[in-house]
Residue, then its C-alpha position, 0 to 999 in steps of 0.5 A: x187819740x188816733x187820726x180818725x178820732x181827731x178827724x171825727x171830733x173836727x167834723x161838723x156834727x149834723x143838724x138835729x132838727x127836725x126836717x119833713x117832706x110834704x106838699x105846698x097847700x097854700x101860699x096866700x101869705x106873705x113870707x109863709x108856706x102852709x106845708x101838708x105832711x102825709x104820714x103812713x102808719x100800720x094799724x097796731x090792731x088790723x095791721x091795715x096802712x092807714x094815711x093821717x096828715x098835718x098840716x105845717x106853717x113854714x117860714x119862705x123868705x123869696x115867696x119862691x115855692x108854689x102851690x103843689x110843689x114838693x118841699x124839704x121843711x126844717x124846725x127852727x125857733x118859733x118865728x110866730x104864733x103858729x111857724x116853727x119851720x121854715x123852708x129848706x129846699x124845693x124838691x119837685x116842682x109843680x106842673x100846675x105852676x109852669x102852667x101859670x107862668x105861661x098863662x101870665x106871660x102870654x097876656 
């Protein structure tokens, strides 16, 4: 066995889960972000873009993403009826969120 295949059997392997970018549309419950994904796919006939989306239940532990924030979800075991995601990082947040903490700040 050579030095670059030892090193290369050493390394961590990288995560096969799942992992999906999308929107926050709702953070109404506790610990659980309703994550929308857009997916883009040619028509197989038209060749035309068409646009379908889904929506995902992810777990969040901190309740720290907002509504319209851009997030990275990644599969995990089933935590619920309906989560098998959870929260991985915030990509972008939203502009409309800073908008909130100023408003309740100020009051």
């Amino acid at each position: 066995m050579t030095a670059t295949t030892a090193a290369a059997v050493q390394a961590p392997a990288a995560s096969r889960r799942n992992e999906k970018v999308g929107q926050v549309v709702s953070t109404k419950m506790q610990k659980t972000i309703v994550v929308e994904v857009e997916m883009r796919k040619a028509h197989p006939k038209y060749k035309r873009i068409v646009r379908s989306s889904k929506k995902f239940y992810a777990h969040d532990e901190q309740n720290s993403a907002r509504v319209g924030d851009v997030v990275r979800i990644r599969e995990t075991r089933p935590l619920s009826k309906l989560k098998r995601w959870s929260l991985e990082e915030i990509v972008r947040r939203s502009t409309l969120g800073q908008i909130e903490d100023a408003a309740s700040e100020a009051k």
